[in-house]
C-alpha positions as CSV (number, residue, x, y, z in Angstrom):
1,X,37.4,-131.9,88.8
2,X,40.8,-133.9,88.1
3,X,41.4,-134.6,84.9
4,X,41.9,-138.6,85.5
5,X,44.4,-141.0,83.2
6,X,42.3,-144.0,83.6
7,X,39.1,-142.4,82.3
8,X,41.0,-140.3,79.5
9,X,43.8,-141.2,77.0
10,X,44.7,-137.7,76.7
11,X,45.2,-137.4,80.3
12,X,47.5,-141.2,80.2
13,X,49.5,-139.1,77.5
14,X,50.1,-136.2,79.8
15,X,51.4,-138.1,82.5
16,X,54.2,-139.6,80.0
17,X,54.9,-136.3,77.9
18,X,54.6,-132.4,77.7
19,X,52.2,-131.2,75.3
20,X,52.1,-127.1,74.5
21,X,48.4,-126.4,73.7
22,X,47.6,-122.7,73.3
23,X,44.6,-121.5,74.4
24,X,43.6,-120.7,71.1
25,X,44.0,-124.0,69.8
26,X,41.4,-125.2,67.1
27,X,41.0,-129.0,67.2
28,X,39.3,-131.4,65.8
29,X,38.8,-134.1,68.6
30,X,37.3,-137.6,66.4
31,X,36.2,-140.1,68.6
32,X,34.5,-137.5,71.6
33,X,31.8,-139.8,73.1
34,X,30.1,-138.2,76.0
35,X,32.8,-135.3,76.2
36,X,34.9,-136.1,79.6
37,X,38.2,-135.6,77.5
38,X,36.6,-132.9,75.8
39,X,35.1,-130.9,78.7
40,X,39.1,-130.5,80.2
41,X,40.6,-129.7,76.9
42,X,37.8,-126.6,76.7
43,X,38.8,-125.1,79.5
44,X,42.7,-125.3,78.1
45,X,41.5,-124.4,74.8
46,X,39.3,-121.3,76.6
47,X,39.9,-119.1,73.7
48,X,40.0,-121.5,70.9
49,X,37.1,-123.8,69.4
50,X,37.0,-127.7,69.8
51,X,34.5,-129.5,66.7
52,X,33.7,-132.8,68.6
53,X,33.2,-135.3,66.4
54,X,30.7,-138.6,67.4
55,X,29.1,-141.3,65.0
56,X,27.3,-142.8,68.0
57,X,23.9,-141.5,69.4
58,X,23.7,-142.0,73.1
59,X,26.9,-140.3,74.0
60,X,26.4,-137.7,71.3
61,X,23.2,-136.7,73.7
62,X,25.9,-136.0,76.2
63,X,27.9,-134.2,74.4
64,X,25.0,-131.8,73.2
65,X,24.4,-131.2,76.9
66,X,28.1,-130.4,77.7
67,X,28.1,-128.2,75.0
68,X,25.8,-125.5,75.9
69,X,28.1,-125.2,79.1
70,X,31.0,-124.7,77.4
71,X,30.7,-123.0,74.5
72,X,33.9,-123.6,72.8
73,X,32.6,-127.6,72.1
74,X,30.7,-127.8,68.9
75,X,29.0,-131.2,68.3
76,X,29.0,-132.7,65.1
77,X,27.1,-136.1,64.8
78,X,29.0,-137.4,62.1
79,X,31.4,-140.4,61.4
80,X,34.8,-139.6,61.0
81,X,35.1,-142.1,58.1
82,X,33.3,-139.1,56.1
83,X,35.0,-136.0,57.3
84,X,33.3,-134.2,53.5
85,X,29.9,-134.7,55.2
86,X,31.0,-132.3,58.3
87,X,33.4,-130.1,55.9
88,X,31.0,-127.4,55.8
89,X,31.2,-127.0,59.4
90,X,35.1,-127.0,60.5
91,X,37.3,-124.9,60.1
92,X,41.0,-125.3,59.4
93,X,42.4,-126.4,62.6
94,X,46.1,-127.0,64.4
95,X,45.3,-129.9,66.2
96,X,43.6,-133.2,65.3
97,X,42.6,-135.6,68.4
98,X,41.5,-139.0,67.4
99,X,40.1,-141.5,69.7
100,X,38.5,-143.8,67.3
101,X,38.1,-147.6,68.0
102,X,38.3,-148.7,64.2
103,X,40.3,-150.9,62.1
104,X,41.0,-147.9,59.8
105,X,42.5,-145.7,62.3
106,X,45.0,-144.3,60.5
107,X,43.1,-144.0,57.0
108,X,40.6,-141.9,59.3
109,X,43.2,-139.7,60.7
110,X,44.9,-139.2,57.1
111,X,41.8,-138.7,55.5
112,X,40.8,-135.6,58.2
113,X,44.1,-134.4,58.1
114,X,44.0,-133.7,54.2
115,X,41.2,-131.7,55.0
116,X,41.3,-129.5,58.1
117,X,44.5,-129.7,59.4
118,X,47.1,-127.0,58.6
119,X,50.5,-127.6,57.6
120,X,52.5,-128.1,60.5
121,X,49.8,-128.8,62.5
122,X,49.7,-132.2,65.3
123,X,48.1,-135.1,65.2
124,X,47.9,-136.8,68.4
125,X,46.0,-140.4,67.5
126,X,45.3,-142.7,70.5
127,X,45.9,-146.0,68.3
128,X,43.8,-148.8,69.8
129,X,45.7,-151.9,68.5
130,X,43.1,-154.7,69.2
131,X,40.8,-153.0,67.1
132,X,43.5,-153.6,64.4
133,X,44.2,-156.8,65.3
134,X,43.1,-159.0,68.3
135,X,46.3,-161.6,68.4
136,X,49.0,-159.8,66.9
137,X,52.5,-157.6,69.0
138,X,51.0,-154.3,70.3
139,X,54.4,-153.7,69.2
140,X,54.6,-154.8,65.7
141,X,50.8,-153.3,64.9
142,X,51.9,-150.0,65.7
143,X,55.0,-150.4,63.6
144,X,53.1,-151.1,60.5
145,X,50.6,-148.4,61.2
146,X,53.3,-145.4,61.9
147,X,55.0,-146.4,58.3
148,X,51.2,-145.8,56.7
149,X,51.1,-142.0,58.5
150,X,54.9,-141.7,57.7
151,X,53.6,-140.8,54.5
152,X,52.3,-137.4,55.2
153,X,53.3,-136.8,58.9
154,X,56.9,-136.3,60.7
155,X,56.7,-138.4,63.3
156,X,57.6,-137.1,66.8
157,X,57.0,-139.6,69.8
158,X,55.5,-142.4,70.4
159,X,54.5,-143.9,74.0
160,X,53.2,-147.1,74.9
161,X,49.7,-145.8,77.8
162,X,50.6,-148.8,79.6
163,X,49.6,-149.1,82.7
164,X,46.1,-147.0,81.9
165,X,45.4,-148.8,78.6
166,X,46.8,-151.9,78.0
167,X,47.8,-152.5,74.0
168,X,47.3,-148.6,73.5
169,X,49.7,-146.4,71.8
170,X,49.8,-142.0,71.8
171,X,51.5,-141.6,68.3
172,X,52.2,-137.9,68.5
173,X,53.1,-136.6,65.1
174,X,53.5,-132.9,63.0
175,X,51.2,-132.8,59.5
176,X,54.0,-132.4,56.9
177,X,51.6,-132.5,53.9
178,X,50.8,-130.0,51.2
């Protein structure tokens, strides 16, 4: 099945940048729904794990489903505002994936990140700007959100998903925290 850029961000990103992902990977994918996204990154990830995050129930069925195909997808019905509730059950991970429709977007993907995600590891955060703000620049949201993950990430691209997702941003991004 091709991996399409209108139904996934992840796959928008790809068409406008490179991203190494080793197959052994561990991520932590916030934001998984029904598991599209999810069921093309197990099959990159083959030998690693993805803990697939989802607060809401009726794709969450879906994602139980997709997991007992592919094994390397473990469901967590949790909401990412609370990553301690789902601590027992994730590991340290390289790679945080967050597709979250909230106005705390980056407080989520900070909050997660002090938790799981190694030093050194990436962040890629899909940053849904209307959810932030319905009126305001695309442009100038993202802006002020990058400065609040400056704080504990190095920055390394960001890219506009135009023409998949209109008022989207990929802010790509190393975890330079202790």
């Amino acid at each position: 099945m091709r991996w399409n850029p209108q139904t996934s961000k992840f796959a928008a990103f790809l068409t406008k940048k490179d991203i190494d992902l080793r197959s052994n990977t561990k991520m932590l994918y916030l934001g998984a729904a029904s598991g599209s996204t999810a069921s093309h990154l197990s099959k990159i990830l083959a030998d690693g794990v993805i803990y697939a995050v989802e607060f809401s129930w009726k794709p969450m069925r879906k994602l139980v489903e997709l997991s007992k195909r592919e094994k390397n997808i473990i469901p967590l019905f949790f909401d990412a505002n609370r990553p301690e509730e789902y601590a027992p059950y994730v590991e340290m991970v390289d790679f945080i994936y967050q597709d979250i429709a909230q106005k705390n977007q980056v407080e989520i993907a900070n909050k997660n990140a002090e938790i799981f995600l190694a030093r050194g590891g990436v962040l890629l955060l899909m940053l849904k700007t209307r959810s932030i703000d319905a009126v305001e620049e695309t442009k100038k949201i993202a802006s002020a959100e990058i400065k609040r993950l400056d704080e504990k990430f190095n920055i390394i691209d960001v890219l506009k998903l135009d023409p998949f997702y209109k008022d989207h941003v990929a802010i790509l991004a190393n975890y330079d925290h202790p």
